[in-house]
GUMARFI-285475 format. One record per residue: x, z, y of N, C-alpha, C, O in turn; residue in one letter. Coordinates in pm, whole numbers, m for minus. Each point is the difference from the previous one (the first is absolute). Example, Ala and Ser with C-alpha at 12.3 -4.5 7.8 and 13.67 -1.06 7.14 Angstrom:
BEGIN
      nx      nz      ny     cax     caz     cay      cx      cz      cy      ox      oz      oy  residu
    1319     780    m569     m89       0     119      90       0     120     104      66      m2       a
    m139    m138     107      82       6     119     m77      73     109      51      17     111       s
This chain:
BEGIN
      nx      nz      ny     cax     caz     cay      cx      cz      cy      ox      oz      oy  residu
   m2802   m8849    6060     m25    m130      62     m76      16     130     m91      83       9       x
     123    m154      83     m72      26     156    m145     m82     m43     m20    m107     m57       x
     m75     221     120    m115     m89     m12     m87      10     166       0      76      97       x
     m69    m204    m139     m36     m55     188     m42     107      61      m1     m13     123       x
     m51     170    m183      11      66      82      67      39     143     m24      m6     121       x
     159      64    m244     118      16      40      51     m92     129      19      49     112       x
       5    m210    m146     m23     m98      82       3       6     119      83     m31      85       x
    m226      93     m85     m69       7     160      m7      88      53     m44     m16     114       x
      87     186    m163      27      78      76     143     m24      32      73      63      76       x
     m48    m169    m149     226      43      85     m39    m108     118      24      27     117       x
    m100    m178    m164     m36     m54     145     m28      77     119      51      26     109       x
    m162       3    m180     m79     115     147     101     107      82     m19      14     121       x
     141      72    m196      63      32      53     139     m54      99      61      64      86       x
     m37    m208    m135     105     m44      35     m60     m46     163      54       7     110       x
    m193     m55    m153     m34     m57     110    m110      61     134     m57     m54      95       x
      65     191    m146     m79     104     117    m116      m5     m52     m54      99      47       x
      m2    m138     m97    m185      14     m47     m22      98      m8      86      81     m32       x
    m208     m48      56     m62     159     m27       3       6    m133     m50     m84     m75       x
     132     223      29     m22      75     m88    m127      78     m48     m88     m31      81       x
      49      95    m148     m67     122     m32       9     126      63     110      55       0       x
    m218       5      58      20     110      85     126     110     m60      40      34    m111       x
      m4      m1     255     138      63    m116      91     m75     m27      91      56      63       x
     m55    m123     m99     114     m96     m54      38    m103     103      m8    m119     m30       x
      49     156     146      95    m120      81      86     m81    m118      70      47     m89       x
    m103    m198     123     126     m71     m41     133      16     100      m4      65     105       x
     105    m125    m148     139      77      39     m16    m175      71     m61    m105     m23       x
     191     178     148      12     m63     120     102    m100     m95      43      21    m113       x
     m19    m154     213     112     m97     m26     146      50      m2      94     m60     m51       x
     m88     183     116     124       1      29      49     122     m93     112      21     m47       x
    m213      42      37       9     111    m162      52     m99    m101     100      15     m71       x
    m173    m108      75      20     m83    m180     191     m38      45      81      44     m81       x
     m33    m110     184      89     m73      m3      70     180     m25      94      11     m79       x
    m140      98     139     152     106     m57     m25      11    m159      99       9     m73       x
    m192     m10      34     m34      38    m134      70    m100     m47      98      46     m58       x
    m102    m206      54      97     m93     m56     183      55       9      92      m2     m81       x
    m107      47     223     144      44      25      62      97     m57     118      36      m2       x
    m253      19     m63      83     142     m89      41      12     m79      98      69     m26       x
    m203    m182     m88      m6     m24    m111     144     m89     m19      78       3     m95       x
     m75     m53     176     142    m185     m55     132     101      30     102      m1     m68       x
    m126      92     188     113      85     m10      52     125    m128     107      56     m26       x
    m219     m52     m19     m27      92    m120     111     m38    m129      88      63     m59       x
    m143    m196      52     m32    m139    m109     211     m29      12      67     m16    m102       x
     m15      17     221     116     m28      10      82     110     m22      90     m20     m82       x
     m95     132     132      84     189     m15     m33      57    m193      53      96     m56       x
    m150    m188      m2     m43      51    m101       9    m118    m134     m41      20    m115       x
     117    m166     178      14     m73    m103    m162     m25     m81     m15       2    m122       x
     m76     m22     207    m147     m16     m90      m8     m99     m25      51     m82      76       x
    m108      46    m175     m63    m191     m22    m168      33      29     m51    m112       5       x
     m30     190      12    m152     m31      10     m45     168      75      47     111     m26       x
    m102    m131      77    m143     131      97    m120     m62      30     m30    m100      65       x
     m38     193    m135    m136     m20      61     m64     102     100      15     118     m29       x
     m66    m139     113     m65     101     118    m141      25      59     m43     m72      90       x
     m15     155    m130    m123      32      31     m65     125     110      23     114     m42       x
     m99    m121     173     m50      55      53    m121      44      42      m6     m21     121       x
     m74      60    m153    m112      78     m17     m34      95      91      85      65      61       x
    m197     m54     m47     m98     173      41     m77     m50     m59     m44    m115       2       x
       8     263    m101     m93      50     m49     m65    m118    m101    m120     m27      m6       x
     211     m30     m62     m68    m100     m83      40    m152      34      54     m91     m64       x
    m109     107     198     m16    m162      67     177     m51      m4     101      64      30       x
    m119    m209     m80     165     m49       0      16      m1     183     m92      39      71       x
     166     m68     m40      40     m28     149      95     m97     m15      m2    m108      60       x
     121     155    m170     124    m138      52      20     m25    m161     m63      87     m60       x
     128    m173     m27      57     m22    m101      93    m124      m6     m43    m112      27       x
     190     138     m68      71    m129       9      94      10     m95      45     114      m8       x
      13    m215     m88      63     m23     m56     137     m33      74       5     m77      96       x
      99     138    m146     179     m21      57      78     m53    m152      19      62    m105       x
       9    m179     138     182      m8     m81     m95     m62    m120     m93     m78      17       x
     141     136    m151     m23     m84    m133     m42      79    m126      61     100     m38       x
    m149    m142     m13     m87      78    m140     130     m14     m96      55      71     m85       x
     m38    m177     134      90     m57    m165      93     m96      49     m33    m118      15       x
     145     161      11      93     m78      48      41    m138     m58      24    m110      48       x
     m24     166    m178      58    m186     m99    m118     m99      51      42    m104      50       x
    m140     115     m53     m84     m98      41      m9      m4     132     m25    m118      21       x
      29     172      80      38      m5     145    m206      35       1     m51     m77      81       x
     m32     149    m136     m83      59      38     m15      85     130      50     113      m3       x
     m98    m145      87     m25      99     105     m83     125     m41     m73      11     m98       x
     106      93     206    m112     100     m32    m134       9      82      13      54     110       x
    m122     m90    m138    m124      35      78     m68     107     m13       0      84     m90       x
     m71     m92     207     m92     109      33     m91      89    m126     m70     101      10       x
      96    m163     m97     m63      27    m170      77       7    m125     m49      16    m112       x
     172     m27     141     102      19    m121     m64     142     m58     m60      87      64       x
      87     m90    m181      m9     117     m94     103      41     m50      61     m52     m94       x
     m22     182     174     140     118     m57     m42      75     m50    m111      51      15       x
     235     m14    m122     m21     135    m101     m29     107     108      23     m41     114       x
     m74     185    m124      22      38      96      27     160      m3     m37      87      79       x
     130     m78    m223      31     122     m23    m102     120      m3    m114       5     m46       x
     206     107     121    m101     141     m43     m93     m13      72    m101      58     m39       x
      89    m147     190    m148      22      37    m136     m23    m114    m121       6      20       x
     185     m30    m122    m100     m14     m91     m37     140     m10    m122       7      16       x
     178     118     m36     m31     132      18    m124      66      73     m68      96     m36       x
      58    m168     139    m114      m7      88    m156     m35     m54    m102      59      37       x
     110    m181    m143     m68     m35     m31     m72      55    m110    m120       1     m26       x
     265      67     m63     m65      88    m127      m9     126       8     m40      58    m101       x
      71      16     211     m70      87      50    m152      29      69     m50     111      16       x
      m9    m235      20    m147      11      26     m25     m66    m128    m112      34     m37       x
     151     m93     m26     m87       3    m150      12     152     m70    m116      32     m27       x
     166      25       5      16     196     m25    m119      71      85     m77      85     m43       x
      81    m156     211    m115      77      45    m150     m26     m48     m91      83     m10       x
      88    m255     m23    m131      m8     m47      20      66    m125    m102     m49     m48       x
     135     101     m22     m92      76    m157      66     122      45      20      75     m96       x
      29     m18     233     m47     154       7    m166      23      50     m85      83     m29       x
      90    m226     137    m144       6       4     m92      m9     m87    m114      45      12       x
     169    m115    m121    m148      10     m79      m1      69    m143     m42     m17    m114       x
     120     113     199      24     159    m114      87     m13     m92      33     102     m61       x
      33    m244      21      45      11    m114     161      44       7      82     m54     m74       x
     m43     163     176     143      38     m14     m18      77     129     m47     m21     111       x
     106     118    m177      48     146     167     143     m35      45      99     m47     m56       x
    m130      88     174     194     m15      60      64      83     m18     121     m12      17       x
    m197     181     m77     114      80     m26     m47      60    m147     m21     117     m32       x
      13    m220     m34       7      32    m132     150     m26     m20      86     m40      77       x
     m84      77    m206     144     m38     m29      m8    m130     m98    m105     m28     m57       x
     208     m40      45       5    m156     m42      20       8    m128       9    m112     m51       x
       4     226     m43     m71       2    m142     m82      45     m51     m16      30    m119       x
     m56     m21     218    m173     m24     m27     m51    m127     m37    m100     m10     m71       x
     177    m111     125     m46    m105     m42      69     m81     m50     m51     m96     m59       x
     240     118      74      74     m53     m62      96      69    m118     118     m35      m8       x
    m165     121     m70      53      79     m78     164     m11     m24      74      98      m3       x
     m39    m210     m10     149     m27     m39      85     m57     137     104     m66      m6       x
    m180     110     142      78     m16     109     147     102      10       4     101     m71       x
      86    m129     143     113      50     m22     m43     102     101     m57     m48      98       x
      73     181    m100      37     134      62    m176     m27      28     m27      54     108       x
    m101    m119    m170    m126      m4      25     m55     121      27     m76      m4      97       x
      91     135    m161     m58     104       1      45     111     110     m46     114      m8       x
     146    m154     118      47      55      91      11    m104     131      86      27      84       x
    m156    m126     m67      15     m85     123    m152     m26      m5     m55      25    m108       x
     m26     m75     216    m124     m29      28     m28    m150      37      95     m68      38       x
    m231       9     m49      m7    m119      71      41     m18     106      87     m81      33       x
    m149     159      38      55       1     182     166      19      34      47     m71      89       x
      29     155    m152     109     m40       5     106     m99     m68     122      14      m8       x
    m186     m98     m29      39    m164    m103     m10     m53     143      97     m45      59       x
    m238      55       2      m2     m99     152      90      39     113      83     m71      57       x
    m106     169     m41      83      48     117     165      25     m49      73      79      60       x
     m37    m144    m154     156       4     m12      86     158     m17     122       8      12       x
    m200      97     m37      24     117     m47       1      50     m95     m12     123      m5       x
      30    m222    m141      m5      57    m101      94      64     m49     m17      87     m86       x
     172    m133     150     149      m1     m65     m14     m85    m116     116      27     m30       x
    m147     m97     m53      20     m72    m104      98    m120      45     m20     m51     110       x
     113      11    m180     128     m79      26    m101    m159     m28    m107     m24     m55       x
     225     m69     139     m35    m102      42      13     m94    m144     114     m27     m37       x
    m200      m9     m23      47    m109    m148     107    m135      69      81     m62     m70       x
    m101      39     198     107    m113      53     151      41      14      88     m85      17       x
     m62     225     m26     103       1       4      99      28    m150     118      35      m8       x
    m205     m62     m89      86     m20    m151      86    m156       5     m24    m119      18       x
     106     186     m38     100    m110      65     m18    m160     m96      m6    m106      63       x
       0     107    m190     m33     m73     m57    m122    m140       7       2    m121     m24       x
    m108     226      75    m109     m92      37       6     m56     125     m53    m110      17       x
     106     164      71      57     m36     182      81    m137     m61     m28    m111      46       x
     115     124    m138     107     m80      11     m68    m183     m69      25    m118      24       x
    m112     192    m111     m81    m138     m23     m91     m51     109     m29    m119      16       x
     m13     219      56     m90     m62     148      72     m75      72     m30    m118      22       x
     133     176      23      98     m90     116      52    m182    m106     m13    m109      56       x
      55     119    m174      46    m123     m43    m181    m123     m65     m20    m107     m58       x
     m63     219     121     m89    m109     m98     m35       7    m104     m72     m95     m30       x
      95     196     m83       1       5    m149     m76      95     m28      m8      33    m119       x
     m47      16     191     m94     104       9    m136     m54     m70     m71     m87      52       x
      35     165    m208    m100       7     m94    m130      51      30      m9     122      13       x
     m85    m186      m3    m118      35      44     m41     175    m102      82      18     m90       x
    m140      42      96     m73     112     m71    m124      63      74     m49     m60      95       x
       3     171    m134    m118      53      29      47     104     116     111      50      18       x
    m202     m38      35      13     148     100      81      85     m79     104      39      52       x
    m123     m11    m135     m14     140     m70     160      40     m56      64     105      m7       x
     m34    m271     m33     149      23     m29      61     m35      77     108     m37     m47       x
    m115      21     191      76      64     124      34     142      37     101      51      49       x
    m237       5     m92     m31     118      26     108      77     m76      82      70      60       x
     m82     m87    m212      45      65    m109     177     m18      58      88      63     m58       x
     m65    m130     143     147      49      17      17      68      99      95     m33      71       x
    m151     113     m42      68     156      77     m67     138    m117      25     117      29       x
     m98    m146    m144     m87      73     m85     146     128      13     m18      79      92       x
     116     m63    m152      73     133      18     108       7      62     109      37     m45       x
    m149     m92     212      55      48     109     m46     115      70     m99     m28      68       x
     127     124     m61     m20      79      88     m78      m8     160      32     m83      86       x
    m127     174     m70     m36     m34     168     112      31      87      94      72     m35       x
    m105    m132     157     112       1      96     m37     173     111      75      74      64       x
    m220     m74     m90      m4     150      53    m131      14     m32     m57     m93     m56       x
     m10     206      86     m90      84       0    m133     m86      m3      m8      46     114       x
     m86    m113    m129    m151     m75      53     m25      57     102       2     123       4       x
     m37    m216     131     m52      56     115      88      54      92     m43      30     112       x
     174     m11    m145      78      56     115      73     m87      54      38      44     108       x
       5    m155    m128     111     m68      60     m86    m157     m35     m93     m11     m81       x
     153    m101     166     m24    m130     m37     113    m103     m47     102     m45      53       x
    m147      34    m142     119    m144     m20     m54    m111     m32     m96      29     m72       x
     105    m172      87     m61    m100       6      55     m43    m197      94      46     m65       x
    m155    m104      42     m27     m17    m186    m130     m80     m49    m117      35      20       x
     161    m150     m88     m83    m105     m24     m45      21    m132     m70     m84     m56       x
     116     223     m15     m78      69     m96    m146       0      25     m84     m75     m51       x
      62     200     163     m95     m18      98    m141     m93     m64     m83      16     m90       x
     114    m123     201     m70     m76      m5     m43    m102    m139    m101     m63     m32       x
     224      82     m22     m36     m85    m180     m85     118     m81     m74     m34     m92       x
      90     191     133    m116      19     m73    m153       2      62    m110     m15     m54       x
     141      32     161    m165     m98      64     m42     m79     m39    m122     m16       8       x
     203     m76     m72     m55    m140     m37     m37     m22    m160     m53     m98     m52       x
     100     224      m9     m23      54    m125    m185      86      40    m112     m37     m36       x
     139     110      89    m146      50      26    m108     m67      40    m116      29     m28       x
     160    m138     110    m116     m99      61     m29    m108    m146    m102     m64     m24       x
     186      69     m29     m35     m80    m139    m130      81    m116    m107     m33     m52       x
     197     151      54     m92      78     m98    m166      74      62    m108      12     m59       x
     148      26     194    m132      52      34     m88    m133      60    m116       9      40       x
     178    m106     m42    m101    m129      94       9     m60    m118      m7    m122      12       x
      18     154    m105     m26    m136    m129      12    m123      35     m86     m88      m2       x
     222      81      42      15    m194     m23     126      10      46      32     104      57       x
      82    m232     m78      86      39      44      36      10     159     m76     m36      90       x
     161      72     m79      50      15     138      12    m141     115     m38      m9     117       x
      88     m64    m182     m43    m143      68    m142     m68      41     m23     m61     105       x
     m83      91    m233    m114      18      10     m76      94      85    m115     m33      29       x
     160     140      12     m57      86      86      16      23     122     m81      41      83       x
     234     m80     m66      49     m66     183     m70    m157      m5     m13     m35     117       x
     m23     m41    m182     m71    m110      43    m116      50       8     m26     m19     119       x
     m84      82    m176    m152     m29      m1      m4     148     131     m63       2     107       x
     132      80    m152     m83     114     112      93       4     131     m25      94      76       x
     141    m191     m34     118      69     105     m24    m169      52     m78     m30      90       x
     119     m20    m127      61    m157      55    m115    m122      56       0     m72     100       x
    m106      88    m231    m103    m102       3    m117      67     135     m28     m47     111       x
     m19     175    m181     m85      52     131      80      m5     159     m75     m21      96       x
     194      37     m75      26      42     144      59    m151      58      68     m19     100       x
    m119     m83    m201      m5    m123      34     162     m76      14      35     m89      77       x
      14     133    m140     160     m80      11      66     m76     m88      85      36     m82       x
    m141    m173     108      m9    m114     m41     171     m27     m88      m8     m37    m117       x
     101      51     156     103       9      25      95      61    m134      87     m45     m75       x
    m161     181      93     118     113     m54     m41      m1    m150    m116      m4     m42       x
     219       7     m25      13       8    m140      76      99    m109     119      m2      29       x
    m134      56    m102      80      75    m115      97    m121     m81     m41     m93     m69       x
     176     127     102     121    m111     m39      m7      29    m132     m48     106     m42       x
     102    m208     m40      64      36    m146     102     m66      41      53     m29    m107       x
      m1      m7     173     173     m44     m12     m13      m9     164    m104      m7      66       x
     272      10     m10      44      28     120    m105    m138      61     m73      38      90       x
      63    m131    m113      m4    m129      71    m202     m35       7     m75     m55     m81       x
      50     121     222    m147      m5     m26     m84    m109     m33      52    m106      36       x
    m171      88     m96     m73    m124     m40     m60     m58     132     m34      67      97       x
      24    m213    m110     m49     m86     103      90     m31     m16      94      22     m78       x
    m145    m147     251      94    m145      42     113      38     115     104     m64      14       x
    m143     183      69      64      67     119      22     109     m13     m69      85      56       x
     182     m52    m144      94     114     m56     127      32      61      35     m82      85       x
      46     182    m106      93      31      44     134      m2    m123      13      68    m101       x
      26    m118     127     142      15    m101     118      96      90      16      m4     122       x
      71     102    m235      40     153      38     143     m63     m33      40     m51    m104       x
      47      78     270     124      m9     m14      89     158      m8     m26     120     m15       x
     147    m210      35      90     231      19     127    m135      62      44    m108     m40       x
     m28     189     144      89     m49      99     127     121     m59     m19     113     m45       x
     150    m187      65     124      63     m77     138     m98      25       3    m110     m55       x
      97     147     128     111    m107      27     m11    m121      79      83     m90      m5       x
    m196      90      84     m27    m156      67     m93     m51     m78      m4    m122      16       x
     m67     157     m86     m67    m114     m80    m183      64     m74     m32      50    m107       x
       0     m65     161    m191      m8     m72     m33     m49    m138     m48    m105     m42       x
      96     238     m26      12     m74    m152    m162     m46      19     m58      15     108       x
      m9     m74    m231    m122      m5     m60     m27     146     m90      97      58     m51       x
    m218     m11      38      11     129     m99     m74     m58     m98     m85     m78      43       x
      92      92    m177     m83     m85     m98    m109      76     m62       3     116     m40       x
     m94    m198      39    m119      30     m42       6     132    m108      73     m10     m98       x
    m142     116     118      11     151    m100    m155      52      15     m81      m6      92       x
      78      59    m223    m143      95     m30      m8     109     104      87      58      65       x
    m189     m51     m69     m58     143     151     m71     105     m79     m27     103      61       x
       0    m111    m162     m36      88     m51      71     184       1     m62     103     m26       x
     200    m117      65      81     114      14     m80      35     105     m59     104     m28       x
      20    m162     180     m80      34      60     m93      68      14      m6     108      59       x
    m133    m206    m149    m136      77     m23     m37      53     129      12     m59     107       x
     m69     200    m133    m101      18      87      96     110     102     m38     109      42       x
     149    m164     m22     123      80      67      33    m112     116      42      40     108       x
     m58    m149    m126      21    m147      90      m5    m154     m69      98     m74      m4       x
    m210      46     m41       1    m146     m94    m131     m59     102     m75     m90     m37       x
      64     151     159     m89    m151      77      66     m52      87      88      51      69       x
    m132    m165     m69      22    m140     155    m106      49      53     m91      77     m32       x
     143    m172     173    m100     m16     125      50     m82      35      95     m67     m41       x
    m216      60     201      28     m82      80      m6     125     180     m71      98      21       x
     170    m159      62     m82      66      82     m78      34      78       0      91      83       x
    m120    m220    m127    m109      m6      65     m52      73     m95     m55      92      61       x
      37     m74    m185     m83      94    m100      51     143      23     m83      79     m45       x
     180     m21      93      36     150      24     m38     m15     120    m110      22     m50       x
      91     m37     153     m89     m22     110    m126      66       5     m38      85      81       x
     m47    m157    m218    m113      m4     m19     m23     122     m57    m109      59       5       x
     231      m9     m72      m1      74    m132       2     154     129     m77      95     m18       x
     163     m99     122       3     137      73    m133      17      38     m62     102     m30       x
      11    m194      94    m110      m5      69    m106      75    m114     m59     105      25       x
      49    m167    m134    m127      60     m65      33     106     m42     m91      83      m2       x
     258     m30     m59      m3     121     m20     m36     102      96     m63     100     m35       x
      98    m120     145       7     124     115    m118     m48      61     m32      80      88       x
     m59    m188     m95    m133      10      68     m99      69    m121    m120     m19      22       x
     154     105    m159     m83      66     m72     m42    m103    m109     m35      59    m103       x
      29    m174      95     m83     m78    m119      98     m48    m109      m2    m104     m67       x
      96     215      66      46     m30    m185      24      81     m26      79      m4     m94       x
    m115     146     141       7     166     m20    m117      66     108     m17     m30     118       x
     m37     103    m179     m90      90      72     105      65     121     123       3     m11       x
    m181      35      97      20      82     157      90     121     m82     121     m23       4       x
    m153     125     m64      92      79     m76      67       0     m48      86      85      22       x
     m68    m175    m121     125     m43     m89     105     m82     136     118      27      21       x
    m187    m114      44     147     m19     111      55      55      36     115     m42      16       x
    m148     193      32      41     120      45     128      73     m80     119      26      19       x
    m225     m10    m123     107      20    m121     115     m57     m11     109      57      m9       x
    m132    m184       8     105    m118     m66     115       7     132     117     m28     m26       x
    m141      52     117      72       1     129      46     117      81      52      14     111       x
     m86      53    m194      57     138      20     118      75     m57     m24      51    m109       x
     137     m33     154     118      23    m112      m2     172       4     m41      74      90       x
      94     m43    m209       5     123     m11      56     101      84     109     m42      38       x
    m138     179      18      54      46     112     131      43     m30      29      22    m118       x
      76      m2     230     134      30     m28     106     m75    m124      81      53     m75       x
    m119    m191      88      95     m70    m108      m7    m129      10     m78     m88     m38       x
     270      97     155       0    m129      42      71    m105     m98      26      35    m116       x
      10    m179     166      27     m54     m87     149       8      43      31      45     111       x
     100    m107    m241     114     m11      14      62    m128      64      m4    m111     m54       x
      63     137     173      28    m165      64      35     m80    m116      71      53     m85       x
    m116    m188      65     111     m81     m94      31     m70      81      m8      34     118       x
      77    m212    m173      51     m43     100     m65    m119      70      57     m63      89       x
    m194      32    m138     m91     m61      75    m135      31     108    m110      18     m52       x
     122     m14     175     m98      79      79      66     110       3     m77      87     m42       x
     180     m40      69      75     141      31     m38      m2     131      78      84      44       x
    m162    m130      78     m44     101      92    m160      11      m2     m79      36      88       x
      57     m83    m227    m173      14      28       2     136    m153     m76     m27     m93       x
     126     106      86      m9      82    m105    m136     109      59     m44      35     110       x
      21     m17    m212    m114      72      47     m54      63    m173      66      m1    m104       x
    m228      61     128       4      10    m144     m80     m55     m45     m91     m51      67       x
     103      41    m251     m87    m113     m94    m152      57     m54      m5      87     m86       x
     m91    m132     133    m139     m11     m76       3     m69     m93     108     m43     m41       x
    m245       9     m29      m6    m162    m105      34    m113      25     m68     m99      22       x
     203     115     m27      53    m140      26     m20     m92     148      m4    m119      29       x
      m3     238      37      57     m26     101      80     143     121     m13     122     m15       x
      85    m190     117      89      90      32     m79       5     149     m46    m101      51       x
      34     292      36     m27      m7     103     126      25      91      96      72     m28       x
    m116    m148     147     134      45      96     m16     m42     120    m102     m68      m4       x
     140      68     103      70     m44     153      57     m81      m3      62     m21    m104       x
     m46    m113     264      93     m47      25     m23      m7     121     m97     m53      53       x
     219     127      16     m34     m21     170    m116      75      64     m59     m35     102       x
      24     183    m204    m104      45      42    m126     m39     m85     m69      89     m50       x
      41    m206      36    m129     m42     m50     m21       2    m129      67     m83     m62       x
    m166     176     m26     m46       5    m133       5    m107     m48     m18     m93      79       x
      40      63    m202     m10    m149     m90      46      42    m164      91      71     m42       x
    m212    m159     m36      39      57    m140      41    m171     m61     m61    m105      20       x
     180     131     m96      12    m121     m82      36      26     m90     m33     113     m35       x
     114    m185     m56      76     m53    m142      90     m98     m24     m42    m105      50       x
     145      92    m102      69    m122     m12      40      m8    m141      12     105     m63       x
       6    m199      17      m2     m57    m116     161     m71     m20      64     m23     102       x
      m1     m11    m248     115     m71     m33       5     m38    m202     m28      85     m85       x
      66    m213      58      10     m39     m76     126     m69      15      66       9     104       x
     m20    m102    m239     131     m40      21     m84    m132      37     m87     m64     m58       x
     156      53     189     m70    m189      27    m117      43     152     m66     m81      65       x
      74     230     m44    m172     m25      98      13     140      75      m5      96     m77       x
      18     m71     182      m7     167      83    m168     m77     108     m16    m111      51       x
     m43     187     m54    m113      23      67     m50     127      89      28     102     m64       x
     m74     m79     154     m67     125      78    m150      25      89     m86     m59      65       x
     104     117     m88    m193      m6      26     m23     131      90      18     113     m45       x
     m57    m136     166      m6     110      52    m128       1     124      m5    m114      47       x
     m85     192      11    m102      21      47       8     106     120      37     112     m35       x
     m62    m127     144     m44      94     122    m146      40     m53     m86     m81     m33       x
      76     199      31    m136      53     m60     m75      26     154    m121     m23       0       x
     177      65     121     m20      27     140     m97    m176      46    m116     m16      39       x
     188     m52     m57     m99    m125      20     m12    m130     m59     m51    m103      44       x
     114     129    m165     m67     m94     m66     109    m107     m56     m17     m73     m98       x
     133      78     182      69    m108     m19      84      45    m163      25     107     m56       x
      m1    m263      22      40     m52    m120     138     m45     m18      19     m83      89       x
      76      95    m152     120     m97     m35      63     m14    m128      84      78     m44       x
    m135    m203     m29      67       9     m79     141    m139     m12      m5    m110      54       x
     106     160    m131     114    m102     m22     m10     m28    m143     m57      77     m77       x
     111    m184      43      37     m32    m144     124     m88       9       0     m93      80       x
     138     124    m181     100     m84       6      24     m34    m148     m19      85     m88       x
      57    m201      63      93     m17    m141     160      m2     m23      79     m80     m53       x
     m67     239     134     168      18     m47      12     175     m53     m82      81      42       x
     149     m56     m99      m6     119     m78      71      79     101     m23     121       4       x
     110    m179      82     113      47      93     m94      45     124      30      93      75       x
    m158    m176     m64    m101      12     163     m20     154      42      11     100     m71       x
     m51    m113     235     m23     112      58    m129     m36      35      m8     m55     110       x
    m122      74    m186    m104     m54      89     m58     127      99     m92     m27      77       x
     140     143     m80     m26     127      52      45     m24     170     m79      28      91       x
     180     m68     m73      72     m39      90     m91    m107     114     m15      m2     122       x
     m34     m84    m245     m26    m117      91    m170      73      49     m19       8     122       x
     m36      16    m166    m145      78      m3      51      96      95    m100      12      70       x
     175      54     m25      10     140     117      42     m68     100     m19      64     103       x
      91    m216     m74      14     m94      92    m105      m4      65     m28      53     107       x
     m44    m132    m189    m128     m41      31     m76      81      60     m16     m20     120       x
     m56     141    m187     m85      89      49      76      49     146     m64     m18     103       x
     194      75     m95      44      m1     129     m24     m71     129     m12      46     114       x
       9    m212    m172     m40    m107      77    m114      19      84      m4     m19     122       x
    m129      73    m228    m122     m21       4     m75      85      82    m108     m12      57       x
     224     133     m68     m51     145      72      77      m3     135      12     111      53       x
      53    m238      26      44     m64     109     169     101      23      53      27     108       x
     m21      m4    m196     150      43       2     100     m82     m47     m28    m118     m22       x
     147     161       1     125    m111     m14      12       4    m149      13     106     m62       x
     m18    m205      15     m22     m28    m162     200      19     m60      31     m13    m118       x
C-alpha cells in the first residue's frame, strides 16, 4: 500500500524539489521517457499492470503505477500495489542464512548434514554451495507432476520438506562446487535450516529479523498467489489474444525459494539497507556478494545479456560496461526484477502481473535512459 511517505517523494520528484544529498529527483522529461517505455513495454508484451520504482541508495526518487492490478474490476495499479515477487525472494533468505552465520549458529562450509541429516546428497554438498547455486542437486519444480498442478491452480499446500523429498533419489547433476545450475532445491533447503537453526518458522523469521527491522511496511510471506490487503495484484498469462485470469493457488511450493510480495517502493528501501550494511554486517555483504571464482552462470532465457555469475541470491554482471548486481523473479501470474548499480547507488526495480512479462527488459531501458544513452 503507498504510504504518504512514498507520496511525497514521487511529488518531490515529479516536481523538482530538492532531494536528499545524493539523490537528484529525475527531470520532467526523464519521467515522460520512463512513461514511454513502460506503455511501450505494456503493448510488445500484452501486460495488464507494472509497477516502477527508482531509487539511490535507499531514497525512492520516482514510483508509478501502469495499466491494472485486476482487470475484472478495472483496478488500477498504484504506486503501492503489492506483487508476488518470485525468486527475488532468494535475496531475502539468503541474508536471513547470513544472520545465524553471524551468530555462530551455522558455517558456510560445513556440510548440510550437519544440520539436516536427511538432506538429499547432505553429506557431500555444503551450506555455501545451497547459496551460491553449486550444489548440483536437481530442481523439485521440475517433477513434472507438481509443475503441472502449479500452472492449473490445484497445487496442495505441504511443508518445505516434502518439496524437498522429491528429488530425495535423484542423482546430482555434477560434482559440488564445480559447475552452477540454478535449482529451487537450493533455496527450500535454506528455508528448512532457517527454520531449524532460528527456531521458528520460516515466515516467522523473514518477518521479525528480515522484513520488520529493515522497515518494509509492505512486503509479506504469501500463503496463496493473491497477496493480502486492499491494493493487490491479481496474476494473468497472456495466450491466443486473451489475458486469461490465473486463479487463486497455494505458494507454499514456493517457500523460502520465492513466496514474498512487494512493493517497489519497499525493494527500494530493501537495496538501500541491504548494501548500506544494516541488515548484514560489512562482511557477510562481502560474502553474500561475492560469487564463487571461475563459475559462470548458464544463459537462460531471461536477462540473457546480463549473465554474469550467482552469489546469495543475487547475480553479478555488466551492462554497457557498468557493474550492477540484481535478481529477477517469476510466478504463474507475476515476473519481477530487481537490480542495483553498486558504482552509485542507483536502484530499479519492476513488478508485472503477467507470467509471459519481461521486466528485465524494461529495467535495462530505463537504467540506459538514466545513464543519458539510447534506451
Amino acid at each position: 500500500m503507498a504510504s504518504g511517505r512514498v507520496a511525497l517523494v514521487l511529488l518531490a520528484a515529479l516536481l523538482g524539489n530538492a532531494a536528499p544529498a545524493g539523490a537528484a529527483p529525475l527531470a520532467p522529461a526523464q519521467v515522460q521517457q520512463i512513461d514511454a517505455i513502460v506503455r511501450s513495454a505494456m503493448a510488445k508484451q500484452h501486460l495488464v499492470g507494472v509497477e516502477v520504482g527508482i531509487g539511490r541508495r535507499g531514497t525512492l526518487l520516482f514510483s508509478r503505477g501502469y495499466g491494472l492490478r485486476d482487470r475484472e474490476k478495472r483496478l488500477p495499479v498504484t504506486a503501492g500495489t503489492v506483487f508476488p515477487i518470485g525468486s527475488i525472494t532468494k535475496q531475502f533468505t539468503a541474508a536471513a542464512m547470513m544472520l545465524l552465520v553471524q551468530s555462530g549458529k551455522v558455517a558456510l562450509d560445513a556440510k548440510v548434514a550437519r544440520y539436516l541429516p536427511t538432506a538429499p546428497h547432505g553429506s557431500q554438498i555444503t551450506v555455501r554451495e545451497l547459496l551460491d547455486q553449486t550444489s548440483g542437486l536437481p530442481d523439485y519444480l521440475e517433477n513434472k507432476a507438481l509443475y503441472a498442478t502449479i500452472l492449473d491452480g490445484t497445487v496442495k499446500p505441504q511443508s518445505i520438506a516434502a518439496y524437498v523429498a522429491l528429488v530425495d533419489n535423484l542423482p546430482l547433476g555434477f560434482a559440488p562446487g564445480t559447475k552452477w545450475a540454478y535449482s529451487n532445491t537450493n533455496y527450500a533447503l535454506l528455508g528448512m535450516l532457517i527454520e531449524k537453526l532460528g527456531g521458528m518458522t520460516y515466515a516467522r523469521y523473514m518477518t521479525e529479523r528480515i522484513i520488520e527491522p529493515a522497515g518494509l511496511d509492505a512486503t509479506q510471506v504469501l500463503n496463496s498467489s493473491v497477496p493480502r490487503g486492499a491494493d493487490v495484484s491479481r496474476g494473468y498469462t497472456y495466450a491466443k489474444g486473451v489475458n486469461a485470469l490465473v486463479p487463486d493457488y497455494s505458494m507454499a511450493w514456493a517457500n523460502s525459494a520465492g513466496d514474498l510480495a512487494s512493493t517497489v517502493g519497499d525493494l527500494i528501501r530493501w537495496d538501500g539497507a541491504f548494501f548500506g550494511g544494516s541488515v548484514i554486517s560489512n562482511t557477510s555483504l562481502r560474502i553474500a556478494t561475492s560469487p564463487p571464482a571461475g563459475i559462470v552462470m548458464i544463459p537462460g532465457k531471461h536477462a540473457p545479456d546480463l549473465v554474469g555469475a550467482y552469489a546469495f541470491g543475487w547475480v553479478v554482471a555488466r551492462d554497457e560496461g557498468r557493474p550492477l548486481i540484481w535478481h529477477n523473479g517469476g510466478t504463474i501470474g507475476a515476473r519481477s526484477m530487481n537490480l542495483v548499480f553498486r558504482s552509485d547507488g542507483l536502484e530499479i526495480a519492476v513488478l508485472t502481473n503477467a507470467t509471459t512479462a519481461d521486466p528485465e527488459s524494461i529495467s535495462l531501458r530505463i537504467s540506459r535512459l538514466l545513464y543519458g544513452g539510447s534506451p
